[in-house]
C-alpha positions in Angstrom: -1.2 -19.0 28.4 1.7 -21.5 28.2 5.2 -19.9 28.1 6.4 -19.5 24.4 9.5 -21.2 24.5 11.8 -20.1 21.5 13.0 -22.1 19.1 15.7 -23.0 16.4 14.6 -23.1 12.7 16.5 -22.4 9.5 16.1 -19.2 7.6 13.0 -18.7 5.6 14.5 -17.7 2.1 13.0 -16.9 -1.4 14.3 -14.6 -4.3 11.8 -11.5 -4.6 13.3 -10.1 -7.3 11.7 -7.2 -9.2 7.7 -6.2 -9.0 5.2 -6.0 -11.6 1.9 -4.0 -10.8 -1.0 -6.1 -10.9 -4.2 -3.6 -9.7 -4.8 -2.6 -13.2 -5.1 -6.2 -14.1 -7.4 -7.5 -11.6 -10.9 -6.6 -11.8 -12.9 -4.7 -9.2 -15.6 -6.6 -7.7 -17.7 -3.8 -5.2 -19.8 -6.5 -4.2 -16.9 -8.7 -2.8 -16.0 -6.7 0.6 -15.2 -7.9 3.7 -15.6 -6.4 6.6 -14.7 -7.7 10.1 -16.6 -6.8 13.1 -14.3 -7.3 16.7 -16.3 -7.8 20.0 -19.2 -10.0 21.5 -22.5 -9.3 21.8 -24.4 -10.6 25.1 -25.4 -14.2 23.1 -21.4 -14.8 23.5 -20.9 -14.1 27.0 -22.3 -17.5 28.5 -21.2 -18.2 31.8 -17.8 -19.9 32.3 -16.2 -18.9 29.0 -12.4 -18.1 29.1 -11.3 -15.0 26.6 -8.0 -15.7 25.8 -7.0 -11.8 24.8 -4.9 -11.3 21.5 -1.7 -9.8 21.4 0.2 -9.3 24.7 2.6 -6.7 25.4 6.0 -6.1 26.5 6.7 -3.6 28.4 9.4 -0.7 28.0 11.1 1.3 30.7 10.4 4.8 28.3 7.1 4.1 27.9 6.4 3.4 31.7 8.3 6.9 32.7 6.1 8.8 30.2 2.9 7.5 31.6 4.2 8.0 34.9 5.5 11.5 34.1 2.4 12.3 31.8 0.0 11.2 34.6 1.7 13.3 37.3 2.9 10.5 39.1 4.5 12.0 42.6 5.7 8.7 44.2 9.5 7.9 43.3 8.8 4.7 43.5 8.1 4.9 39.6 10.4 7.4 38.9 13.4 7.2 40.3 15.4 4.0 39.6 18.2 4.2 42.0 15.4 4.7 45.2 13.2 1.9 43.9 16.5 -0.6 44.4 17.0 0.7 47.5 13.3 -0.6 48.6 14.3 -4.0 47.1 12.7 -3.8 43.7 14.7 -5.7 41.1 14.5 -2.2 38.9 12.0 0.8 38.1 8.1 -1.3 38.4 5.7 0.0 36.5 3.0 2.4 38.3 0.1 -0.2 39.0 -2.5 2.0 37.3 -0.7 1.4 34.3 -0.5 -2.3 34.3 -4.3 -2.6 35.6 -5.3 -0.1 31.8 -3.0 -2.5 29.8 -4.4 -5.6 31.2 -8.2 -3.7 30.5 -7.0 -2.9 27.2 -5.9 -6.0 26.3 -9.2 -7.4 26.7 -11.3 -4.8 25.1 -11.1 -6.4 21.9 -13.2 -9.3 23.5 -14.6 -7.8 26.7 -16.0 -4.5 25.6 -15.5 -3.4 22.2 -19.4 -3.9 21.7 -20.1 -2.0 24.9 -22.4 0.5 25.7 -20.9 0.9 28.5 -18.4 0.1 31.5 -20.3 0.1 34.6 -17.9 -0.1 37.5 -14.7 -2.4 38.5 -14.2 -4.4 42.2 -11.6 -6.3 43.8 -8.7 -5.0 41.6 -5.6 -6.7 43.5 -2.1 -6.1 42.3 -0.2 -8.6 43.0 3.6 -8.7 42.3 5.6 -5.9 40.2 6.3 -4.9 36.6 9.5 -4.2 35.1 10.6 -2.9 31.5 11.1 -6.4 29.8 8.1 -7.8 31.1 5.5 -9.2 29.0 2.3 -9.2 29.8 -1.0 -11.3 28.2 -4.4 -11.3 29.9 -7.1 -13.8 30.1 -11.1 -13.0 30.8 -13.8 -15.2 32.5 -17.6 -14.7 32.2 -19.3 -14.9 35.6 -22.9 -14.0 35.1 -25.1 -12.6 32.3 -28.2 -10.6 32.3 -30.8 -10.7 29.9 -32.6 -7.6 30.5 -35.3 -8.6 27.6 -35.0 -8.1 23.5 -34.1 -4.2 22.2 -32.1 -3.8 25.9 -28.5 -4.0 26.8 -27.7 -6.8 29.1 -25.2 -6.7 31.6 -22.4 -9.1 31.9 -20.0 -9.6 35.3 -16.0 -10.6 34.0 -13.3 -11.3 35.8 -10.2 -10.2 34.0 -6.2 -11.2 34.8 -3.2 -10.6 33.5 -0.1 -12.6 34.0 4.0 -12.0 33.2 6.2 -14.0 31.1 6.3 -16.6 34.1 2.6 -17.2 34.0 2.3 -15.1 37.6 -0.6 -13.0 37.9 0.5 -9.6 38.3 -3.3 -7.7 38.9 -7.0 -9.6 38.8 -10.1 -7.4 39.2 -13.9 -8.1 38.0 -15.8 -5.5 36.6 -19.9 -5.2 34.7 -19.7 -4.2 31.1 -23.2 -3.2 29.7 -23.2 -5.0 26.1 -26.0 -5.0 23.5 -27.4 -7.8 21.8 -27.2 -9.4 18.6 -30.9 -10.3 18.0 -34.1 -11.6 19.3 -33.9 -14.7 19.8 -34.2 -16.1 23.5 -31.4 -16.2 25.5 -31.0 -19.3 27.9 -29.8 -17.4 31.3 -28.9 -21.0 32.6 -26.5 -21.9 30.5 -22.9 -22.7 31.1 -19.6 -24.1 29.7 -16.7 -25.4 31.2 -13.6 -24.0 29.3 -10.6 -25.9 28.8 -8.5 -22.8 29.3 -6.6 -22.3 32.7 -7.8 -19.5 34.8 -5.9 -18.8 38.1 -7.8 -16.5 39.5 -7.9 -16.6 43.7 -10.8 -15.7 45.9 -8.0 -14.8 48.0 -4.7 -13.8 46.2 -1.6 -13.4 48.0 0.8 -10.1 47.0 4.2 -10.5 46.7 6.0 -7.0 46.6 9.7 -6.8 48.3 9.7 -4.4 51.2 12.9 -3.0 53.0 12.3 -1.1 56.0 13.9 2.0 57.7 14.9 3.1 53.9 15.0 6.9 55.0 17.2 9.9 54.8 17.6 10.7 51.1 14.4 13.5 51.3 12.8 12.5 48.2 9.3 12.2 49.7 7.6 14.6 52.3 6.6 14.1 55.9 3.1 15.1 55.3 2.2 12.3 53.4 3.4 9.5 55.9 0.8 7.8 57.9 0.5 9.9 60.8 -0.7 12.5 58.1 -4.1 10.2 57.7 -7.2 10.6 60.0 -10.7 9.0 59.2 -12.8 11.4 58.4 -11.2 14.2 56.6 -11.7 15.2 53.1 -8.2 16.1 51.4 -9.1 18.6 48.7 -6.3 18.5 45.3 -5.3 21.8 44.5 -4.3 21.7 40.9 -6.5 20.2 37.8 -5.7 18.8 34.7 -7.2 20.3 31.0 -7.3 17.2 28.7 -6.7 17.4 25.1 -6.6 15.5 21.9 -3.6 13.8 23.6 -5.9 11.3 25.4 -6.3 9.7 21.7 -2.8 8.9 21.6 -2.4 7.8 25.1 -5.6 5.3 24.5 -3.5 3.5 21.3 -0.3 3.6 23.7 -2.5 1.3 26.7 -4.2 -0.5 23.4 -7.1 -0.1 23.7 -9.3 -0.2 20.6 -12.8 0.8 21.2 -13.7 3.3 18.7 -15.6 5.7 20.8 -12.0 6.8 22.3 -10.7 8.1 18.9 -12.9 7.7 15.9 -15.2 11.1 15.6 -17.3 9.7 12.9 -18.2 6.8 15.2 -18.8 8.7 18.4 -21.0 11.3 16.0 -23.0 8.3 14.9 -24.3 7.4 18.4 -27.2 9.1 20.3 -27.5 10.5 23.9 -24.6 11.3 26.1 -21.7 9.6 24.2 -22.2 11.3 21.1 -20.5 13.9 19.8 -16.3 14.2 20.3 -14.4 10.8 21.6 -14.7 10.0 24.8 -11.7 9.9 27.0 -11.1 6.5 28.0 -11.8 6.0 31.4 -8.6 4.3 32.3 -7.1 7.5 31.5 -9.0 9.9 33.3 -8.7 7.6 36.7 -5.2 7.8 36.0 -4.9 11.5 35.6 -7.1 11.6 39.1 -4.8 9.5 41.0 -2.1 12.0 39.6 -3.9 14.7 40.7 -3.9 13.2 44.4 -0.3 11.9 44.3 1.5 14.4 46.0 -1.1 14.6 48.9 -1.9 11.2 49.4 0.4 8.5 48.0 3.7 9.9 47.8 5.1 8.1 50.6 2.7 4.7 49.4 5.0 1.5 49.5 2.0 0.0 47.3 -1.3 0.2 46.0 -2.9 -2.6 47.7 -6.0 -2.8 46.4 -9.4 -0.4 44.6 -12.9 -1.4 44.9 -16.1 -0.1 43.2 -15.1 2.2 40.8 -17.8 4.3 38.4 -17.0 6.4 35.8 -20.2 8.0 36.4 -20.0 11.0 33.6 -18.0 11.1 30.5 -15.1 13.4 29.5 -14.1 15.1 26.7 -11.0 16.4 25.1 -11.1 20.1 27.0 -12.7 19.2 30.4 -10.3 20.1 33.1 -10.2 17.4 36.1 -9.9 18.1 39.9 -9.8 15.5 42.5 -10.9 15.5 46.3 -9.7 12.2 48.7 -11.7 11.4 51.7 -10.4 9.2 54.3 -12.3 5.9 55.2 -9.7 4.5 58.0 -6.3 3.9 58.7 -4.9 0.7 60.6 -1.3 -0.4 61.9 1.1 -2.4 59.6 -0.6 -5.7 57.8 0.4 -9.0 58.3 2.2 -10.8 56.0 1.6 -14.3 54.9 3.4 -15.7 57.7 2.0 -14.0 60.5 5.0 -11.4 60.5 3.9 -7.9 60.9 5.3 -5.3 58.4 7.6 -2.7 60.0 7.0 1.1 59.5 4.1 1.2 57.1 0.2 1.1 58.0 -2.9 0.9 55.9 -4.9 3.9 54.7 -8.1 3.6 53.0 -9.8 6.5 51.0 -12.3 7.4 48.7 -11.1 8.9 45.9 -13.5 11.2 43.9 -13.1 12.9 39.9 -14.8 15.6 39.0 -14.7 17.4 35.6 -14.8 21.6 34.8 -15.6 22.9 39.2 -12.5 23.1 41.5 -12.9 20.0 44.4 -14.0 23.4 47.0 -16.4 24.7 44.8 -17.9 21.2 44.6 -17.9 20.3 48.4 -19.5 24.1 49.2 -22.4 23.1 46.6 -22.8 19.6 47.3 -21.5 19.2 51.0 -21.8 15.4 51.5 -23.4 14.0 48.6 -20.4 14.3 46.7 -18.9 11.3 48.1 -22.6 9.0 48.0 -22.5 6.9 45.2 -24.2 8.3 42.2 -26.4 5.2 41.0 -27.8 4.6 44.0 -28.9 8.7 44.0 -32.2 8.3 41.5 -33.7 6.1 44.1 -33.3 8.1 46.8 -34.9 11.3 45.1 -32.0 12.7 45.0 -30.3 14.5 41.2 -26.8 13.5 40.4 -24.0 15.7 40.0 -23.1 16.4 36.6 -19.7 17.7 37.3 -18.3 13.9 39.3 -17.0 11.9 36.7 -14.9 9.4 38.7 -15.6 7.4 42.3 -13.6 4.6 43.6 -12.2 3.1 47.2 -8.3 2.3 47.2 -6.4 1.4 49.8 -2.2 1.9 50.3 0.3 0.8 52.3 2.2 3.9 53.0 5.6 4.4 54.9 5.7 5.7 58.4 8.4 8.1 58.1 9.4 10.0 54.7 11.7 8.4 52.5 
């Protein structure tokens, strides 16, 4: 979106003076109701479109601490003002999982308020930080649609960005929304449009996060989250869970997003199979409670989260389930290299696979389901194999994390 450049008008000024009540006078015409319906079905997802997403939001340095605090974020980074200067932040960023469910919330009103659905997210990049005075507005483009035949869902691939005040994208992911249609009528699978909003989305973004090394001596963070902690292979098991409650209704409004199966009981009581019944918890939240969960063991010493890559929410949750969280570790490399072929000092890369489960501690889990806990759940049916009702959450990320303890 084009910056919104303020400018000078004259007051607008009437005289209101007093009020008379007019209900009584005006008749009452039952058969004259409007009611509005927000989202698209499948028909309105034709390849190339460009959602411009309503609202935008500014962000406030409260509201960031409280989802950091109520999300049991363990990295000072978000938390502590005075240490995130001293890494060369301008002030306090916003924790990334944050600004990746605002920019998904924003577009829920266009992306997924129709959904059946989410089915996964890839490629989420974050690329610069957010601070309190921020604003932030998203944009969506359709990739690819799939008709899957009349009385199915189809499945739609999006890629979805948000950008700051400056028009700089601050995260970009894709992600495949299952969406119903609206009729019966053939959909042409070949059909595109060429929309006249910009998109600047890169195959191949470039981060942009200040980085001051040797920052080290104020004991803040612990020396067994530093690299040298990391080894490919082992499987760091969470200790503490989480019990959701009806808070996760409140939280949903506070990320905005306004899909009624999140917080309307009549709705979620009016659908059939496994989302009916009480609101579901918005995914967004319980990924963010899950990378809480971890926080202490695995990203406490993170400089930043470079990256997450196919994510499921692969069973829902409900106000009551208690979450627990294992982390296994994919790889770890030396320092990356930044744009101009300089090599980052004291930091390294870890990847992991990060895994939710909901109601079973992360050791009962692992004694009853050894490996399979960490193979992806969709790929399970074709292999013969049952899924496991308890893991609600699976997702690569991969950190940049500090060599030595803050």
């Amino acid at each position: 979106m084009e910056a919104l450049v303020r400018k000078k008008g004259r007051s607008f000024v009437i005289e209101v003076g007093g009020y008379a009540a007019r209900a009584g006078e005006v008749a009452i015409a039952t058969d004259r109701r409007v009611t509005r319906s927000y989202g698209h079905f499948l028909e309105d997802f034709v390849p190339g479109t460009v959602f411009q997403h309503p609202r935008g939001v500014t962000l406030d340095r409260g509201a960031m601490l409280d989802y950091a605090r109520t999300f049991m974020e363990a990295n000072p980074l978000y938390l502590n003002e005075r240490f995130a200067r001293a890494h060369g932040y301008e002030s306090l960023p916003a924790a990334p999982h944050l600004v990746m469910n605002l920019a998904l919330s924003l577009g829920v009103q266009n992306d997924s308020e129709k959904a059946i659905a989410n089915l996964g997210y890839w490629d989420v990049r974050f690329l610069r930080p957010v601070y309190a005075g921020d604003t932030l507005t998203g944009k969506t483009r359709v990739v690819e649609r799939k008709d899957r035949g009349v009385g199915k869902p189809g499945i739609v691939t999006v890629e979805t960005l948000a950008e700051n005040q400056d028009g700089k994208v601050v995260v970009q992911y894709r992600r495949k929304i299952m969406v119903p249609r609206s009729g019966a009528e053939p959909i042409d699978e070949a059909a595109t449009v060429a929309s006249e909003v910009a998109f600047p989305w890169r195959e191949t973004p470039k981060l942009h996060v200040p980085y001051v090394p040797g920052v080290s001596g104020s004991g803040l963070t612990s020396a067994d989250s530093t690299l040298s902690a990391f080894e490919a292979g082992q499987i760091w098991v969470h200790a503490n869970g989480r019990t959701v409650t009806d808070e996760h209704m409140a939280w949903t409004y506070q990320v905005m997003n306004t899909h009624p199966l999140h917080f309307d009981r009549l709705y979620s009581q009016g659908l059939s199979g496994a989302m009916s019944g009480e609101p579901i918890v918005y995914g967004g939240l319980v990924f963010a409670w899950l990378l809480g969960l971890a926080s202490r063991d695995v990203s406490e010493n993170a400089v930043w989260e470079l990256g997450l890559h196919a994510g499921f929410h692969t069973q829902p949750v409900v106000a009551g389930d208690t979450l627990y969280a294992l982390t296994r570790v994919l790889g770890v490399e030396e320092a990356p290299v930044g744009a101009e072929g300089e090599a980052l000092e004291g930091v390294g890369v870890v990847h992991l696979q990060l895994v939710g489960l909901k109601n079973v501690r992360g050791e009962a889990a692992l004694d009853a389901h050894g490996a399979e806990l960490f193979m992806p759940e969709d790929g399970k049916k074709a292999r013969g194999v049952e899924k496991i009702a308890a893991k609600v959450f699976e997702i690569e990320r991969s950190l940049i994390v500090r060599k030595e303890p803050a």
